[in-house]
C-alpha positions in Angstrom: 3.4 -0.7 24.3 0.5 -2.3 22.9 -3.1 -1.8 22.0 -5.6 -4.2 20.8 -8.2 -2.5 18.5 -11.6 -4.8 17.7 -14.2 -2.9 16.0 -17.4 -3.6 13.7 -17.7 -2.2 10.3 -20.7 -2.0 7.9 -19.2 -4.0 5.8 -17.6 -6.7 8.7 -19.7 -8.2 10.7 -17.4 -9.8 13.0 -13.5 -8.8 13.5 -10.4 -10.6 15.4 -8.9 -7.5 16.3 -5.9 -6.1 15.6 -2.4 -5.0 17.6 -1.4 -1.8 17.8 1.9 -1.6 18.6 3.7 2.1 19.3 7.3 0.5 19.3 8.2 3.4 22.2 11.0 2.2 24.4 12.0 -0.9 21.7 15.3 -1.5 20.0 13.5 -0.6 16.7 12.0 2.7 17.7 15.1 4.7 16.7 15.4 2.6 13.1 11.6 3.3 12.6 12.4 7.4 13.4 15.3 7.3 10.9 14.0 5.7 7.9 10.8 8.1 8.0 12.6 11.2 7.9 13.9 9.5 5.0 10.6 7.8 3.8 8.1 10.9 4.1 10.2 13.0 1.7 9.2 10.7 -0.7 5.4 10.7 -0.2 4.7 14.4 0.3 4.7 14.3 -3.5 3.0 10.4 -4.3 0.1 10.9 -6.9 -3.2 10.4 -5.4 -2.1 10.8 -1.3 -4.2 13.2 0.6 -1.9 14.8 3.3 -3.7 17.0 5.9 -3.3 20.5 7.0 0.2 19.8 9.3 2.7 18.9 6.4 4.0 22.8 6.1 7.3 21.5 6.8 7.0 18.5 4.3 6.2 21.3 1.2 9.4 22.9 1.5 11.4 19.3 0.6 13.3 18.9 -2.6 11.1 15.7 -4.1 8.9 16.4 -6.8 6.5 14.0 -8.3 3.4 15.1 -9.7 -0.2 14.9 -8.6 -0.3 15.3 -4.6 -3.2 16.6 -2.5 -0.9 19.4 -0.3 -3.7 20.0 2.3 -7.8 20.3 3.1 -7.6 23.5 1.3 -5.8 21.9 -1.8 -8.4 19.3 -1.6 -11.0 22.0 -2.0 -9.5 23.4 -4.9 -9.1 19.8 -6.4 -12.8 19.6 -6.3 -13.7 23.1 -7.7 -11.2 22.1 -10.3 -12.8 19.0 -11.1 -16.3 20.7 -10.9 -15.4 23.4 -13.5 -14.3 20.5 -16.0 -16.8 18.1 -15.5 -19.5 20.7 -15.7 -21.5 19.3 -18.0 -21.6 15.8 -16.0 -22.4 16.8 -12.6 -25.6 15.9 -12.9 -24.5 12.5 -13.4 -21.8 12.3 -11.3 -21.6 9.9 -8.2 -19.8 10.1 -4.9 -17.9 7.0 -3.9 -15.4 6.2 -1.6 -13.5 3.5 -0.9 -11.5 2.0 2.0 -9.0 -0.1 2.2 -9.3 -3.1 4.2 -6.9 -3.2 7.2 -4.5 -1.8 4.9 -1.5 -1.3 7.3 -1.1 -4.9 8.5 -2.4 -6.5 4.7 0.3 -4.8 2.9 3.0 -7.7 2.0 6.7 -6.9 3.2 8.0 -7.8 -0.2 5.5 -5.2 -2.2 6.5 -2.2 0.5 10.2 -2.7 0.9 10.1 -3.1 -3.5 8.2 0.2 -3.6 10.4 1.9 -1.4 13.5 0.9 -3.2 11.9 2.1 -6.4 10.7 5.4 -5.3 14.1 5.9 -3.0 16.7 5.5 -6.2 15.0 8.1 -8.0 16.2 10.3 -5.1 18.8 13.5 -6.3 20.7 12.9 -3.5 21.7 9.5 -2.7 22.2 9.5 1.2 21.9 7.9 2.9 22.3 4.8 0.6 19.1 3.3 -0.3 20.1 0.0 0.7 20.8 1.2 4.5 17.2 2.9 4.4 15.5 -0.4 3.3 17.6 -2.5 5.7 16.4 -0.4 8.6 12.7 -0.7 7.0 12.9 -4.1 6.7 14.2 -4.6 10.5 11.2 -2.4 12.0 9.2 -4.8 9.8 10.0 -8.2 11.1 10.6 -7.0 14.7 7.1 -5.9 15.2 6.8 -8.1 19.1 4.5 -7.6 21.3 2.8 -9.3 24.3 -1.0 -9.8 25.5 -2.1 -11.9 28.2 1.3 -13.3 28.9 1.9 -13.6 25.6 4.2 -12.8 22.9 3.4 -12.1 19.0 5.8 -11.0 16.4 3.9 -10.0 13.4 5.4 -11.8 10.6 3.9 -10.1 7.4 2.3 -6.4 6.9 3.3 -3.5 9.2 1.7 -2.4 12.5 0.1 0.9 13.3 2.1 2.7 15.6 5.9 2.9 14.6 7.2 6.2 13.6 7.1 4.9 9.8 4.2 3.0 9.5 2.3 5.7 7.9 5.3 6.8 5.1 6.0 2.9 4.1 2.2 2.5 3.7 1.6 5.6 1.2 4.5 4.1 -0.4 3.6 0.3 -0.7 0.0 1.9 -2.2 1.8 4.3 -4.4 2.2 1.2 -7.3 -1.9 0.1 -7.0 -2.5 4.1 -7.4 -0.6 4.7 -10.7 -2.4 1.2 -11.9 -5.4 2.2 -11.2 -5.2 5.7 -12.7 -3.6 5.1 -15.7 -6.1 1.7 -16.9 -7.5 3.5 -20.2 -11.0 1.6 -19.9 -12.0 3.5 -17.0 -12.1 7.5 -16.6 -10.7 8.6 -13.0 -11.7 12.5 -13.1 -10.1 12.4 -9.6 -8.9 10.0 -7.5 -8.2 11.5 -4.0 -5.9 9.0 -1.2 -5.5 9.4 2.6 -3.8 6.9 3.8 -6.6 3.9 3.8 -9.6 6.0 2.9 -9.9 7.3 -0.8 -12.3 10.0 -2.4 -13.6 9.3 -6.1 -16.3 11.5 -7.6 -17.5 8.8 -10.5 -18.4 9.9 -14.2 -19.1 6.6 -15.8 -22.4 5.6 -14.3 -23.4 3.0 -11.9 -22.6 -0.6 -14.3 -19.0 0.9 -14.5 -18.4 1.8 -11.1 -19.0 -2.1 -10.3 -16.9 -3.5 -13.0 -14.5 -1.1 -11.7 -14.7 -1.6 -8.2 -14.4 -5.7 -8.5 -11.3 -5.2 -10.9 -9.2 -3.3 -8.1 -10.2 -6.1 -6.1 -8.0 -8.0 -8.2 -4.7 -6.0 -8.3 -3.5 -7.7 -5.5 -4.5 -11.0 -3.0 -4.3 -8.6 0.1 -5.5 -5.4 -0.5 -9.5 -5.3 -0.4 -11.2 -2.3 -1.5 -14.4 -1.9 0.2 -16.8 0.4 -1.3 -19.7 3.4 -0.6 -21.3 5.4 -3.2 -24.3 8.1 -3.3 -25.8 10.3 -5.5 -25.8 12.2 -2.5 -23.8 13.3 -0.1 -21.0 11.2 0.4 -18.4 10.0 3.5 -15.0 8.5 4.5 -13.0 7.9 7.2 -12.2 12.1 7.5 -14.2 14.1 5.8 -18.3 14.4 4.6 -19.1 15.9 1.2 
């Protein structure tokens, strides 16, 4: 199945559209199922990923890694956390967010499938083997076809939105950029909140900072584009207002 999305953004003025493909019904949907039940245990715990209020079932896995947003209500907390510590700066404090640019269909095969290795060796329990998860990652990559007007696309780099694993490889493929951009020393990150493309930061280091900082993540890597939105005010992203 397929669905062709073409939207305008504040920050895009004019967009080719993108495919949306579900994969129900194709020879990869099955693969796609089976390396995210593998794939999600390994990002309900990801520094930095904001999950939503469904992933009861995901809290109960055996992965640990440090960090994680559990839920809207964790999120809260977060906050009132960071508001009790940064007390004396709130004052000064300004709300950004950033998105990421088409992030689903930027992110290069080679940086998702290397993240995923990484992150799947660490595993306590080696099963299935990590090369038979990546191998069925890698086929629900490059077997992304679709066809409009009569005609057929296979996407050839990035992942689509739709397949049951899109969502897990993504967080994963981001997880990298996250711990580089949390643990560069010239910049303080008081809290640095990620769901899925869209990404909370409450800034501490004034206004000339927050540009320097915002153009060097631009640099981390050729395909992923931060786009930025900041107020002193009341700030918003993709799904929430604060």
């Amino acid at each position: 199945s397929l669905l062709v999305c073409r939207y305008l953004c504040m920050y895009i003025y004019t967009y080719p559209g993108r495919l949306i493909t579900s994969g129900c019904g194709s020879p990869t949907e099955n693969l796609a199922a089976w390396s995210d039940f593998y794939l999600k245990q390994l990002v309900v715990e990801l520094p930095y990923v904001l999950k939503d209020s469904s992933d009861f079932y995901l809290k109960q896995l055996v992965v640990e890694l440090p960090y994680v947003l559990k839920d809207s209500s964790d999120f809260l907390y977060q906050i009132h956390k960071f508001n009790l510590c940064q007390s004396d700066k709130i004052s000064n404090i300004i709300l950004v967010s950033w998105d990421i640019v088409a992030m689903f269909p930027s992110i290069d095969n080679a940086m998702g499938l290397q993240a995923c290795e990484d992150l799947l060796k660490k595993r306590d329990v080696l099963f299935p083997s990590t090369t038979s998860i990546l191998e069925a990652t890698r086929i629900t990559l490059e077997n992304n076809i679709s066809f409009f007007n009569n005609v057929a696309y296979v996407q050839n780099n990035g992942t689509a939105m739709g397949p049951h694993n899109a969502c897990s490889y993504a967080d994963i493929a981001m997880h990298p950029i996250d711990v580089i951009i949390n643990s560069n020393e010239d910049f303080t990150i008081a809290l640095w909140c990620r769901f899925k493309d869209d990404i909370f930061c409450p800034w501490v280091m004034g206004i000339e900072k927050l540009h320097e900082f915002h153009a060097w993540i631009n640099t981390l890597h050729p395909k992923i584009e931060f786009a930025m939105n900041f107020a002193e005010g009341p700030t918003e992203g993709i799904e929430y207002q604060i």
